[in-house]
N, C-alpha and C positions, 0 to 999 in steps of 0.2 A: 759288328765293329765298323765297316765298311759305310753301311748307311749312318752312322753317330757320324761318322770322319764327314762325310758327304754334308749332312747338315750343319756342322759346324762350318767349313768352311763354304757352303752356299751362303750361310746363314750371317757370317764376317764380311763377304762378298756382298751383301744386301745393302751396306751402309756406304755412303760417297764417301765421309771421313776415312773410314779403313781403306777404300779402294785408293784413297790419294796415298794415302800411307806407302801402300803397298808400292805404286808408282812410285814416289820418293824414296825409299827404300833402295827402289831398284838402281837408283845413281849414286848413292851412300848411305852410309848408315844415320841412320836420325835419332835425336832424341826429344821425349816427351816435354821439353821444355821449350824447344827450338819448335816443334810443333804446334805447344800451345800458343807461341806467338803468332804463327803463321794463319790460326782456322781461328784466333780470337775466343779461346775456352782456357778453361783451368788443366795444367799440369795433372792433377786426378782424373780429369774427362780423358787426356790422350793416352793416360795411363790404362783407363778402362780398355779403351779400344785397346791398345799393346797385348794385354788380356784376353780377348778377343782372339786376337789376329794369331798369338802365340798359343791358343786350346785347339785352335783350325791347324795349327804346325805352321801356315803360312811367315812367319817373319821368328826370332831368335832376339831376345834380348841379353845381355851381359851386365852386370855391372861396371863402371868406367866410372869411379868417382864417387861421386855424389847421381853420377846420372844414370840411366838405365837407357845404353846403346839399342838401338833396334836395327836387324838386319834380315836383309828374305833371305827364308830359306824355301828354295823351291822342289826339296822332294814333300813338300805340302801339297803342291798342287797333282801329286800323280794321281790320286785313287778321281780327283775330279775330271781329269782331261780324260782320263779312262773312260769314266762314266759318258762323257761328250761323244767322246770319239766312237762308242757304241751306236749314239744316235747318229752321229756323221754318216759311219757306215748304212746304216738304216735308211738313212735318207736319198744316199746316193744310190743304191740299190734301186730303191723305188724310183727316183728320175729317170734310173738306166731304163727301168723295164719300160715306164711309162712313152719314152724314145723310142723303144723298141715299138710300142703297139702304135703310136703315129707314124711311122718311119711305111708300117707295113698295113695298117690301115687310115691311107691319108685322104 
């Protein structure tokens, strides 16, 4: 389950259109038509990403109208910053030691 969550939102992550989204998002809620103006595509194209963005967990759409509101929701991004933050760890470990072995053989 973990690794499906993981892919999906790498895999929403991979597109600039979604990643702007996702920025835009973060300062209001947006919608697929006020989008399509903005990137120059069809209403159905920002629709797809919406799709996208919302199987990752990453952003929540509503209905408001006629229009399909989109907003982040960011307990999407836990199982991936998790994932990160393992390497983080990982990584900083290995600097500390590698510190350590010039420190005491310089």
């Amino acid at each position: 389950m973990v690794e499906q969550t993981l892919d999906n939102v790498f895999g929403a992550l991979s597109n600039q259109y979604r990643r702007d989204i996702l920025r835009r998002v973060t300062k209001a809620p947006e919608t697929a038509s006020s989008l399509a103006k903005v990137y120059g595509m069809t209403i159905a194209a920002v629709a797809k990403h919406f799709r996208v963005l919302e199987r990752a967990g990453l952003i929540q759409t509503r209905k408001e109208g006629k229009e399909r509101l989109a907003t982040l929701a960011p307990a999407g991004f836990r199982d991936a910053q998790a994932y990160l933050d393992y390497y983080e760890r990982y990584w900083n470990r290995q600097l500390d030691q590698l510190e350590s072995f010039l420190k005491e053989n310089p």
